[in-house]
N, C-alpha and C positions, 0 to 999 in steps of 0.2 A: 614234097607233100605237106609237109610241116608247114612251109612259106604259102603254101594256099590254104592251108586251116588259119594262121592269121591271119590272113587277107578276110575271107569270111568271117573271123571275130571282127575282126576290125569297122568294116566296113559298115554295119548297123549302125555303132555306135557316132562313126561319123555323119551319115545321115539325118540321127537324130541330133547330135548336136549344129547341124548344119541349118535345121528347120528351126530348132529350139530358137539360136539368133538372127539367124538371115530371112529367115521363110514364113514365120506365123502368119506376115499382110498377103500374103501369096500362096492360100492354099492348094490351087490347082498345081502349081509347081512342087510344094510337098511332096501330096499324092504322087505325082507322077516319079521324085526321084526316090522317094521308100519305098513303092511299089519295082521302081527296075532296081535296086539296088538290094533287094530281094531276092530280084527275080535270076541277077547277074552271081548272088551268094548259091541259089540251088544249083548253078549252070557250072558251077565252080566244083561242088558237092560233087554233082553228076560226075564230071568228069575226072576225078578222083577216083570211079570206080573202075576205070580204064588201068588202074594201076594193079588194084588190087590183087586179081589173080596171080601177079607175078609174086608180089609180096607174100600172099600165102603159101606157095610153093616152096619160097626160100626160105620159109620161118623169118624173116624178118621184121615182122611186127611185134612187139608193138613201137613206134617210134617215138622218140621224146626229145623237146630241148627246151630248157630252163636257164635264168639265171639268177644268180643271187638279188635276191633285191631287199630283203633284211639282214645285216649280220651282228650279231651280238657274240661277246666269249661263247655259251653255252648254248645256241640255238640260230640256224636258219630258215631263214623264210625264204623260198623261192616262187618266180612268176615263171608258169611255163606250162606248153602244149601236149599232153599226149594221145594220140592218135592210135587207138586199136580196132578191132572188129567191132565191139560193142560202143565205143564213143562214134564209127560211123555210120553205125545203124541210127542211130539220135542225132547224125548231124545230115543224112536225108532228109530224117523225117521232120526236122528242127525248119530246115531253109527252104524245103518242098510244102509243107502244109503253111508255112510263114507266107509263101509268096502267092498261095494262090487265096489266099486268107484277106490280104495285101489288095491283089487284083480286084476280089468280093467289093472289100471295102469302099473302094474309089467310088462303084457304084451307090452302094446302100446307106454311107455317107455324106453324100455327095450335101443336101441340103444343109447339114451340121454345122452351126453356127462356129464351134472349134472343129474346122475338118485339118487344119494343119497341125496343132495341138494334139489332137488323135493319133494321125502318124506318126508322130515326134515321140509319142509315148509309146506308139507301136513298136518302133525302134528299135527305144529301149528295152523293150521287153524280148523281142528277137534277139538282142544281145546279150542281156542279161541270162539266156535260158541256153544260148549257145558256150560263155564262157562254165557256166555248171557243164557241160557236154566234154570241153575239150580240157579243163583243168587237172591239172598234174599232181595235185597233193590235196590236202583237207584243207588250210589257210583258205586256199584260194578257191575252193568249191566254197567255204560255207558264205567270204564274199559275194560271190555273185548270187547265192542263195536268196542273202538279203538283197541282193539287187531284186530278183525276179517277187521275192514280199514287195517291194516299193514299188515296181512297174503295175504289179496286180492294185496294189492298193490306188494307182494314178487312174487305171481301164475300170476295173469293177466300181470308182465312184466317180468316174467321167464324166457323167451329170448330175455332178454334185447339188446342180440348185434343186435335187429332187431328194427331200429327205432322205426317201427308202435308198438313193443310191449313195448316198455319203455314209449312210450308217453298214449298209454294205461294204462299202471300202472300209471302214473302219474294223467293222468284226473280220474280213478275211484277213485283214492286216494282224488284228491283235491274236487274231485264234493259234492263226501260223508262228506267231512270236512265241509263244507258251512249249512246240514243238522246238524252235532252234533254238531256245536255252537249252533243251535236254541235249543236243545235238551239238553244242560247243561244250558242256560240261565233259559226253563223250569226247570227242577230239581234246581236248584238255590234260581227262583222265590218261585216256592213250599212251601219249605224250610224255604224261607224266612218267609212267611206266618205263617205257622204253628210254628215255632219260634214266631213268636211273639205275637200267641195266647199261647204261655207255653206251645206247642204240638211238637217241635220239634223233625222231624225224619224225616230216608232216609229208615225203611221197609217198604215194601210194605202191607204186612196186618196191622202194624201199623198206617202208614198212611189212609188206608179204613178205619177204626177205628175214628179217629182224624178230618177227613176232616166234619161230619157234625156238628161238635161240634167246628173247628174252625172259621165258619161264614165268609169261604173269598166271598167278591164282586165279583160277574158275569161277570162284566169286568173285573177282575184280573184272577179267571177261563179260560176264552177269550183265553187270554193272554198265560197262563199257558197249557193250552189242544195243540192250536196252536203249540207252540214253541218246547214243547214236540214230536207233531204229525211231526214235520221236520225232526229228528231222523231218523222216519221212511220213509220220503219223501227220503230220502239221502238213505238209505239200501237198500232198498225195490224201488228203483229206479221210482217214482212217478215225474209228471208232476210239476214245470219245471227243477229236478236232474236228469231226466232219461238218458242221454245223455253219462252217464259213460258205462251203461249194455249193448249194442249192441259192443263196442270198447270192451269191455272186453274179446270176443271171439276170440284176439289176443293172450289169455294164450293157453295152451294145451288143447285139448279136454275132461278129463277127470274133469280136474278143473272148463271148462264151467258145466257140469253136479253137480256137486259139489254143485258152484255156484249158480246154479237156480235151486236146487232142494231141497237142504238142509241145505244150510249154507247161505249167504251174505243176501241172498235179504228174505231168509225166517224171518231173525230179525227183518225187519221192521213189517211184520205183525205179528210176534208173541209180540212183545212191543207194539199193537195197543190193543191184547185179552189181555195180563200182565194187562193195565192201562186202562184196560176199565172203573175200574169205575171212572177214572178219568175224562176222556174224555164225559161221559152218562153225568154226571152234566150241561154240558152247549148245549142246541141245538144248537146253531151257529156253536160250533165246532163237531158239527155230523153231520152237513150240508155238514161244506167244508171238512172234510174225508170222507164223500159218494161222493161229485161233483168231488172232484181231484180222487179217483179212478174211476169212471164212465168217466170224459175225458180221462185218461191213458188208462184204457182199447178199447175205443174206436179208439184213434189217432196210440198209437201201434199194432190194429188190419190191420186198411187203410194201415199202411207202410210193415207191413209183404207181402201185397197182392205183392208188388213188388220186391222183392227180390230175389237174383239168387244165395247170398251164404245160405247152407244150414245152416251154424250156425246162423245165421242171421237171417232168416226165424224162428229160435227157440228160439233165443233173443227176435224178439219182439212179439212173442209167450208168454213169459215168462213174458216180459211186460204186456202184455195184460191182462193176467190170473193174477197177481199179482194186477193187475186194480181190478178187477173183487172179488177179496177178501176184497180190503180195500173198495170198495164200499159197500158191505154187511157187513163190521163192522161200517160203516159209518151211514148207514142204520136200525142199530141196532141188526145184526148177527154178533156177535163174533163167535158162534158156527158154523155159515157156510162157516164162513172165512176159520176158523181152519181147518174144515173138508176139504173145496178144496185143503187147502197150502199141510195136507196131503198126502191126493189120489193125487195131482200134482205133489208129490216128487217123487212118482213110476216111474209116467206115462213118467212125463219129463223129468229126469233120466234117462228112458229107451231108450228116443228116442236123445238123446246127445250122450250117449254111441253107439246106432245104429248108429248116423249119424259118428262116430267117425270110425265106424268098416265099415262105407261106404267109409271114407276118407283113411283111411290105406290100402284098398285095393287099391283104385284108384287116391290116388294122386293129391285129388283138392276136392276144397270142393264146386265150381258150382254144379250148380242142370243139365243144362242143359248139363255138359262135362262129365254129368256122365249117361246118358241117352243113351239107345241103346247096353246096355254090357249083356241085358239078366238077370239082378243078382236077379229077383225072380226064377230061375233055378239053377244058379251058386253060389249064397247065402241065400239059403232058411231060415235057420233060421234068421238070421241077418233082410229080407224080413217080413218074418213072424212077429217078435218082433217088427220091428219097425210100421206095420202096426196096432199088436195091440195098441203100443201105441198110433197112431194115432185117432183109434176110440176111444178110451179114450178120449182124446184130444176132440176131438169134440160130447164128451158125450155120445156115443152111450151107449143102456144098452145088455148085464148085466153087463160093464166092472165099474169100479170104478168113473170116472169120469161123468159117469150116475148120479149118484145120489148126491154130492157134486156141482153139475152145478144146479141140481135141488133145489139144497138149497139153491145157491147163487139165482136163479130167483125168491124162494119164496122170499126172504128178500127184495130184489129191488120191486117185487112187492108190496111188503107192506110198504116200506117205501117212495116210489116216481113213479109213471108210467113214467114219462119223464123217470129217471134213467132204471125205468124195457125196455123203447123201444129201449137205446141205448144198452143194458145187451143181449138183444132178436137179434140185429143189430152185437152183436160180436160174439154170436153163429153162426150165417151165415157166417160171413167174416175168421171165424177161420176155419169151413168148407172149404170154398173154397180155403183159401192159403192153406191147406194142401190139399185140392183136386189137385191143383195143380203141390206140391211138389210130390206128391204120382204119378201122370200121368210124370211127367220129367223123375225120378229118374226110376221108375219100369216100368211101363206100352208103352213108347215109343218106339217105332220099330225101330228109326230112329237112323242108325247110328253115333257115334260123331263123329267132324272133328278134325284130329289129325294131329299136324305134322309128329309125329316121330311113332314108333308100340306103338298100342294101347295095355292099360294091359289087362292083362287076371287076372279080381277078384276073390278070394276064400274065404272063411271062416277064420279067423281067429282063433289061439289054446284057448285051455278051457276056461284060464285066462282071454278073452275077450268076449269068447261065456258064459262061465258060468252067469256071471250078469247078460246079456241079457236073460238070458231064467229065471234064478230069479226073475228080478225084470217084466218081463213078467207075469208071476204067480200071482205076489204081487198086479200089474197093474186089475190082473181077481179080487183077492179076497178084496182086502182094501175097496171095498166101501160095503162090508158083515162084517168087525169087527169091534166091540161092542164101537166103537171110539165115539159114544153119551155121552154113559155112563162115561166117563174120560171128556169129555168138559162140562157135564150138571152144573156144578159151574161156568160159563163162557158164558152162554146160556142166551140170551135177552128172552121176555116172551113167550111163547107160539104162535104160528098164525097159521090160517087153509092154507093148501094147496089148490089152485084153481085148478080144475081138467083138465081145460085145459092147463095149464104148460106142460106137458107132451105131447101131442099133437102137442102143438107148438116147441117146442124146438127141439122136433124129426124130424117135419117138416121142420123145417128152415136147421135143418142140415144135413137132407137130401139132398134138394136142394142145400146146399152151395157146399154139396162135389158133388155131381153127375154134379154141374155147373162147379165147378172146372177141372173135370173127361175133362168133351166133349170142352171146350173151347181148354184145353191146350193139347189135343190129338198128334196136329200136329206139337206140338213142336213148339209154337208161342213164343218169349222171352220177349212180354209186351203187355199187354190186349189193349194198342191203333193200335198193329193190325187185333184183332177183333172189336171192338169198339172204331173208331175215336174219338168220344166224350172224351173218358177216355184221350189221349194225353194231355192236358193241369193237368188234373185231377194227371195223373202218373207224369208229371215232379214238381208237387207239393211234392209228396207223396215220388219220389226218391231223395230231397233235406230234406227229414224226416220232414216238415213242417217250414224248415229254424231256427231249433232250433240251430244245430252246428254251421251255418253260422251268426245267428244273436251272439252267445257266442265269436266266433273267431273277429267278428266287435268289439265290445266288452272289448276284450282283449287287440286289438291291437289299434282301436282308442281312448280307455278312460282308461284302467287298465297300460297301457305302456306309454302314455303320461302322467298322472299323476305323474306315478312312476317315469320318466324324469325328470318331472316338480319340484317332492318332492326334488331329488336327487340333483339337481341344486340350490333348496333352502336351503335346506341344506349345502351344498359346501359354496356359497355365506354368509347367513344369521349367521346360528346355528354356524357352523364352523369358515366363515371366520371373521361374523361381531362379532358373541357371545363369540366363546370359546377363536380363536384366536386373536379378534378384542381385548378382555377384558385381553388376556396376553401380545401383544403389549403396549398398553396404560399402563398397569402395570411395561412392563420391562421400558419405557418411563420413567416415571415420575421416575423410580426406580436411572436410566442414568441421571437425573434432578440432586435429592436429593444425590445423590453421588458425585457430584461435590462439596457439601459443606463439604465434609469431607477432610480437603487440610490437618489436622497434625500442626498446625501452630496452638501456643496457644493462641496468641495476636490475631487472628481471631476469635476464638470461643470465648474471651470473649467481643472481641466487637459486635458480634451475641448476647450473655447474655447480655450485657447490653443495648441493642435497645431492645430487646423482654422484657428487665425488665420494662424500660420507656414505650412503649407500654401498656404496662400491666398497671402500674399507671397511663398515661394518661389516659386510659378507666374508669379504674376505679372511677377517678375522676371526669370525664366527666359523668360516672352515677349518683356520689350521687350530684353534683353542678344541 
């Protein structure tokens, strides 16, 4: 099993470097072997599951093989695979939504002046995102880590020659960086620790092992849960790094799905269930990873409500819901974490791909400019898939997202009621911004205003209808397979279900969409002109809470005047009074002492003999 988990690392990475050199003048050939070579990694996946039952029965999991690939006296580094419940619930979802991501692409790239280039980066990012999945210690997770920074920074400013999209690759790049210093400080401190109780190590069952037999202080845990937990603040785009994932819907549409469905943002929370039992040791830091995903969720549910591009609307979608995971491991569900991140990969997957195969028909990615074309007649299925996604999204049952929403509300509600009323407050508000998006998009009668003729939408070919109607499927069935059973090593204790969870949650989202439904019927463009009141409320909500604006003040009054400031001091100081103050003065004195060199021998000895008199007056002058 271990020999086909590298096979499927593997194999990405040759792809891409296959295209990188051989392939660029040959995009069609690209496409075609990153696409099967994808396709060939999830068929591989799959069949891995044919194993598994047996391996659970015997307790034989989790599997591992490493070898040395650093050695110093005091510290090794190894490269190596391990393979448990939880690393292959992520390497499904990693090689399955990659491939049919993959498949999308060929189509909706096809015109792409770099369409070999794209897959090549695609690749890499498949790979990057699967070595975080199968990695055996912290070394080597937080490498690929920056692998999957780099690949996002290569997709999110893919067209570069578009300002908004380089500056995009750039802020997801730098914002993430700010989290994996805190993130290597922890793995560092760890480290340090256990070093110096004679436990040093970077595996991860290793370390489970060592940590209660190395006696570290509760403030140094603190310290270490914290620092770690930034990591995934920065990936996994949590309150206050979140500021990278809405800009990032500046890449192509297929890489948003990618994106927030199976790769970037999904490592933060799979590094949250990896190092849970990291993080369980200290309550404080199970506090503030429930509070910071319960405000995420809640602040990117408020700003979805206002939104008019579609991607956008599924950005802080993605926000929200990534809230909503790290609150329930914060809370003491790893297992319901898991299981949302999941069923979330289908659902919202499904519905980036829809809104993608909304966009390629019509040419803009407004909600409201796309309102009035008829396209649940003219794009049925495209209609249909993206609607199941939707109740997904907002939990309805029997679809998948039923029952992993259900799991995050038990967790909230056992671990804090405040948390569970802000949990219950995002089920409504997710309801209704997609009650919303659903009445713009589908259900408006009203014609758009167009300069020029308006298009006329169709379906898109297989390559872009086929994933939709897959991960439609996957959307119905994920939250019916046996995904308990692969997380129960991962699973906080046991707690009863309160039977009105279900009730409620059904109710809230009922009302959220049916409110969503009748407000925005008539094609209103912001809820202050249905309710006044909201106007102050909405220009809060469409400044995203002044997070961008207060980063940009920021920047440019303290990060660029400093940098001025240093730069000048430098010039001045280092430079002109230090390096080149201290060779002046050196060539100086140098221009002095060269003047005694005239060549003239009756000079130099009347030089020796003052310095010899000198010399005996001193002397003399000591011992008298």
């Amino acid at each position: 099993m271990l020999t086909i988990s590298g096979i499927i690392l593997a194999a990405p990475l040759a792809a891409a470097l296959l295209i990188f050199f051989f392939l660029l003048r040959r995009p069609q050939a690209a496409a075609v072997l990153a696409t099967s070579v994808m396709g060939g990694c999830f068929a591989l996946a799959a069949a891995l599951l044919l194993q598994f039952p047996q391996l659970l029965q015997s307790h034989s999991l989790p599997l591992e093989a490493s070898y040395a690939w650093i050695r110093l006296p005091s510290l090794t580094v190894e490269f190596g695979l391990l393979l448990d419940g939880l690393s292959y619930v992520m390497l499904l979802v990693v090689t399955g939504i990659s491939a049919l991501v993959f498949l999308y692409s060929m189509a909706y790239m096809e015109k792409d002046e770099s369409y070999a280039r794209y897959f090549a980066s695609l690749s890499l990012f498949a790979f990057s995102m699967l070595g975080i999945v199968l990695s055996s210690n912290l070394i080597q997770i937080f490498i690929f880590w920056e692998l999957v920074g780099l690949s996002s920074y290569l997709l999110v400013g893919f067209w570069y020659q578009k300002n908004e999209a380089a500056l995009a690759g750039k802020k997801a790049f730098l914002t993430t960086r700010v989290g994996d210093a805190g993130m290597l400080i922890g793995i560092l401190t760890l480290w340090g620790f256990l070093a110096q109780a004679g436990l040093g190590t970077f595996n991860f069952r290793e370390i489970e092992a060592a940590l209660p037999q190395a006696a570290i202080p509760a403030s140094a845990m603190l310290m270490i849960g914290i620092s770690l937990f930034f990591g995934a603040v920065g990936k996994s785009a949590q309150l206050p790094l979140h500021v990278w994932l809405p800009d990032a819907m500046e890449g192509p549409t297929p890489v948003s799905a990618l994106i927030h469905a199976a790769t970037m943002v999904a490592a933060g929370v799979y590094l949250l269930a990896r190092l849970f039992f990291i993080f369980e040791l200290n309550a404080n830091v199970m506090l503030f990873i429930g509070w910071t995903g319960t405000l995420t969720a809640l602040m990117a549910a408020l700003i979805a409500v206002v939104q008019n591009d579609i991607k956008k609307i599924l950005a802080y979608s993605t926000l929200s819901q990534l809230g909503t995971m790290v609150m329930a491991i914060g809370f003491g569900g790893p297992e319901a974490g898991m299981f949302h991140l999941f069923t979330h990969a289908f659902f919202k997957a499904l519905l980036f791909l829809g809104a993608g195969s909304l966009i390629h028909a019509l040419h803009t990615q407004d909600i409201w400019e796309m309102t009035g074309h008829g396209l649940a007649k003219k794009m049925p299925l495209t209609s249909l898939t993206f609607l199941i996604g939707t109740l997904a999204l907002i939990g309805m049952p029997p679809l998948s997202g039923f029952f992993s929403k259900e799991a995050i509300l038990q967790a909230a509600w056992h671990g804090s009621k405040a948390a569970f009323s802000a949990a219950a407050a995002v089920v409504f508000m997710t309801a209704f911004y997609m009650g919303r998006l659903i009445t713009a998009v589908f259900l408006s009668a009203k014609s758009p205003a167009a300069d020029g003729p308006s298009p006329e939408p169709h379906e898109p070919d297989w390559r872009m209808t086929a994933p939709l109607v897959l991960l439609g499927i996957l959307t119905v069935v994920a939250g019916f397979l046996p995904v308990h059973a692969l997380l129960q090593s991962h699973a906080g204790p046991a707690a009863p279900h309160p039977a009105f969870l279900v009730p409620l949650s059904l109710g809230l989202a009922a009302a959220g969409f049916v409110l969503g439904l009748v407000l925005f019927r008539s094609r209103p463009e912001g809820l202050s002109q249905q309710v006044p009141a909201f106007k102050t409320i909405g220009a809060v909500l469409e400044k995203k809470f002044f997070f961008d604006a207060a980063y940009d003040w920021f920047i440019v009054n303290i990060q660029e005047r400093t940098a001025s400031f240093m730069d000048l001091f430098e010039k001045l100081v280092v430079v002109g009074i230090g390096a080149n103050g201290t060779a002046a003065a050196v060539r100086r004195a140098g221009d002095l002492l060269r003047k005694l060199q005239t060549g003239v021998v009756q000079f130099y000895m009347l030089i020796f003999a003052a310095g010899l008199a000198a010399l005996i007056y001193f002397c003399l002058g000591g011992a008298a």
